[in-house]
N, C-alpha and C positions, 0 to 999 in steps of 0.2 A: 196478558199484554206485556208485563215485566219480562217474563218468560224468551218471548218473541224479541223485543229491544235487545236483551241479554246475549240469545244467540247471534241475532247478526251483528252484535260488537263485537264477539267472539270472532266471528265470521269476517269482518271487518281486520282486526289483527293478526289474524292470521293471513289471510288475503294477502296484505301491504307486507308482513313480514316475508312471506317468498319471495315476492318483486324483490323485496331489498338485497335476498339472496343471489339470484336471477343476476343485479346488476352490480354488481362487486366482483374489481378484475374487472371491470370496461371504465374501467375510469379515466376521461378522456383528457385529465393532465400527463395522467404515465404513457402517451404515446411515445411512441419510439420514431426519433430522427430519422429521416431516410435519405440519402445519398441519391442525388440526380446527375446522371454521366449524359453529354451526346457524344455518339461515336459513329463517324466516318466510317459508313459500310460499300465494300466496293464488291462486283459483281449482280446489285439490282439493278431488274432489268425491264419487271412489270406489276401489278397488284398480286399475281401470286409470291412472288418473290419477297414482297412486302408481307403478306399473310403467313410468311413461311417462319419469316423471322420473327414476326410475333409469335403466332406461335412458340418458336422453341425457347426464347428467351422466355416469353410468358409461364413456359413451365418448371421451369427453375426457380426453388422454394426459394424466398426470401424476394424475388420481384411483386414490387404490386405494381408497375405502371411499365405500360412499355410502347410506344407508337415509333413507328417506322414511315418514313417521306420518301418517298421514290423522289421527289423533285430535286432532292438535294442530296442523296443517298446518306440520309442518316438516321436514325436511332434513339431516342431518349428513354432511357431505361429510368427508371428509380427505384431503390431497392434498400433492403435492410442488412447493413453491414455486420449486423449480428448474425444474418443467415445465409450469408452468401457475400461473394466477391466478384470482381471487374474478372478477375479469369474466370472464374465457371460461366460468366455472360458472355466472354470472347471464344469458350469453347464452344457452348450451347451454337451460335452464331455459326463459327467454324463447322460445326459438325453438320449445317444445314446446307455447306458448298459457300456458303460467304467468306469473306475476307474483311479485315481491320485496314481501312488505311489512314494513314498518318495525315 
């Protein structure tokens, strides 16, 4: 019976000590700021237009949010200015036939 207690203690800390491995480097004070832009998109026209530009912005590392409004034709991107910039999301954009407008 000692035996059996002994190992799943064993069993026990080692268990809990991976978890601890596993979640170190997610620790959810060190999040990183992210920068939210809306940008006046001209040239949409319908929900593909709007799927398009998700799309391409969405694949541009450093975005994590991106929703596109036909109603209003705009944009709100948010993104990590350690991994990307306002140009590579006006090119991405650009390079889908859209336009910036002021």
């Amino acid at each position: 019976m000692r035996k059996l207690v002994f190992i799943l203690g064993i069993f026990f800390l080692v268990s809990c000590g991976g978890q601890k491995k596993q979640n170190e480097g997610h620790d959810s004070s060190a999040q990183v700021a992210l920068t939210e832009v809306t940008l006046n998109v001209g040239g949409m026209h319908c929900d593909m237009c709007v799927a398009s530009i998700e799309k391409g912005v969405g694949a541009v590392e450093g975005v994590e949010f991106v929703n596109a409004e036909l109603s209003d034709s705009t944009t709100v991107v948010k993104f990590n200015e350690t991994e990307t910039n306002l140009a590579q999301i006006t090119q991405a954009i650009e390079k889908r036939g859209y336009r910036l407008k002021e």
